[in-house]
C-alpha positions in Angstrom: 96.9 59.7 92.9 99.4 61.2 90.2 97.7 64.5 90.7 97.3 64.7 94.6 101.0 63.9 94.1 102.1 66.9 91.7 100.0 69.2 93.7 101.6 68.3 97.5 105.2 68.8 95.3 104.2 71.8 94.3 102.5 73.3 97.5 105.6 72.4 99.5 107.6 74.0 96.9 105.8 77.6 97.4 106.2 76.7 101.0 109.9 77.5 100.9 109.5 80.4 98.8 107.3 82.2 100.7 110.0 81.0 104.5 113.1 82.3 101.9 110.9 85.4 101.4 110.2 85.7 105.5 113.8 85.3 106.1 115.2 87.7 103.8 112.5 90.7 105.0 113.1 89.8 108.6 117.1 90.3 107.9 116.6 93.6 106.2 114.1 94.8 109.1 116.6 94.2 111.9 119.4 96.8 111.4 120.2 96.8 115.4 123.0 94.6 116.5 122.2 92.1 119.0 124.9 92.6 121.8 126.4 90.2 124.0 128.9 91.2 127.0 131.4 90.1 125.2 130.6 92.2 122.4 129.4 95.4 124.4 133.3 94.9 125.9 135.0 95.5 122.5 132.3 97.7 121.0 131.1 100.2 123.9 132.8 99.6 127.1 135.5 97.7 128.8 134.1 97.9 132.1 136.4 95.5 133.3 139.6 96.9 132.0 138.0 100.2 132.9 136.4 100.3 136.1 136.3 103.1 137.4 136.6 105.8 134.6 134.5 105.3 131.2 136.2 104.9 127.8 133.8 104.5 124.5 135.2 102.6 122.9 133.7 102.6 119.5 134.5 104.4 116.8 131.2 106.2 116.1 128.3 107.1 119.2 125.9 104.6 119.3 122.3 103.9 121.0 121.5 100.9 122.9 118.3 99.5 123.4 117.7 97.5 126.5 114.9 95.5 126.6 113.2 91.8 127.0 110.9 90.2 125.3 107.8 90.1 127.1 108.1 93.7 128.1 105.0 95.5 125.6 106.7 98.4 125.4 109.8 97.0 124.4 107.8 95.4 121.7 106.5 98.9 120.8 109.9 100.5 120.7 111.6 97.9 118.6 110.2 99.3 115.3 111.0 103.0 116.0 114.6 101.5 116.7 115.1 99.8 113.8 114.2 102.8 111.8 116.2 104.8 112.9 119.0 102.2 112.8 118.2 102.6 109.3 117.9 106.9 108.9 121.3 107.2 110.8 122.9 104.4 108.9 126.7 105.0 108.9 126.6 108.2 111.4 125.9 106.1 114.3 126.0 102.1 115.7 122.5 101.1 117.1 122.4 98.1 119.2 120.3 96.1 121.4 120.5 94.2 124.8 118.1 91.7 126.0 118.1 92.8 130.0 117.5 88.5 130.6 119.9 87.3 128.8 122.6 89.8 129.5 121.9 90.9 133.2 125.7 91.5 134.2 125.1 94.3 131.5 121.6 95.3 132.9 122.6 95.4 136.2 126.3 97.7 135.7 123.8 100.3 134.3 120.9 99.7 137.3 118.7 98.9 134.3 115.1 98.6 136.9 112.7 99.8 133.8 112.8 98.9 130.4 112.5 100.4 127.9 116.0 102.0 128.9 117.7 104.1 125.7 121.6 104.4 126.8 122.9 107.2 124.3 126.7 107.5 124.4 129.0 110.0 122.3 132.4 109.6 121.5 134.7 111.4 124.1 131.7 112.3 126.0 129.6 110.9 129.4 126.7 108.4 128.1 123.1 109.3 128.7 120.3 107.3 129.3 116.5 107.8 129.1 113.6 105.6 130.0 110.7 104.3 128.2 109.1 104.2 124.9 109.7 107.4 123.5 108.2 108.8 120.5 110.5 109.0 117.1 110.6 112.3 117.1 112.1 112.9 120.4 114.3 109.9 119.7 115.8 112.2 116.8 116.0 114.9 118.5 118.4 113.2 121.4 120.4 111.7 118.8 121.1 114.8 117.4 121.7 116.8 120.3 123.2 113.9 122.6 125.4 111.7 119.7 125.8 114.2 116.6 126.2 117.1 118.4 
């Protein structure tokens, strides 16, 4: 009984090291900011302040993501995202939007197909694409589109 006892101790023990483990890897895999409407309203554009003219208003270009959950290539994009919220650490803010949770936001930019990649420089008209593009085309537009 002693020893059935010691070993469920221990087993639960390497239970939590192994979820601790999970936790910290999934935290250093998601670079992308998740963004709310709130958030996109300080961070990207105040649409409601700014109707009819667009105003950036972060401080650095950025890339946003739009996507859902359930969409495969969404799920297929995600990855390529996060990496290169990683390589372009610093020169540029990537974020994310889920199109069901934040459909206000979906529907201001007449998001119909996801993936949609919304690219917008500082002082500068945003640009979108759709679909899951390769990582090397992804570099290239945020070079020529945001670092340009």
């Amino acid at each position: 009984m002693f020893v059935l006892l010691v070993i469920g101790t221990a087993c639960a023990g390497n239970t939590n090291k192994v979820n601790n483990t999970d936790l910290k890897e999934k935290e250093n895999k998601e670079m992308a900011k998740e963004l709310t409407k709130k958030d996109f309203l300080e961070k990207v554009y105040n649409f409601e302040a700014n109707p009819e003219e667009w105003k950036f208003e972060g401080n650095k270009p950025c890339m946003i993501d739009f996507y859902a959950t359930w969409c495969g290539p969404c799920k297929m994009l995600s990855p390529i995202v996060e990496e290169l919220s990683k390589e372009y650490e610093g020169k540029i803010d990537v974020y994310k939007i889920d199109v069901d949770k934040e459909e206000e936001l979906a529907a201001l930019f007449g998001i119909r197909s996801i993936p949609t990649l919304l690219f917008c420089p500082v002082g500068k008209q945003p640009t979108m694409t759709q679909g899951a593009l390769p990582k090397n085309e992804l570099k290239k537009m945020i070079d020529d589109i945001l670092l340009k």
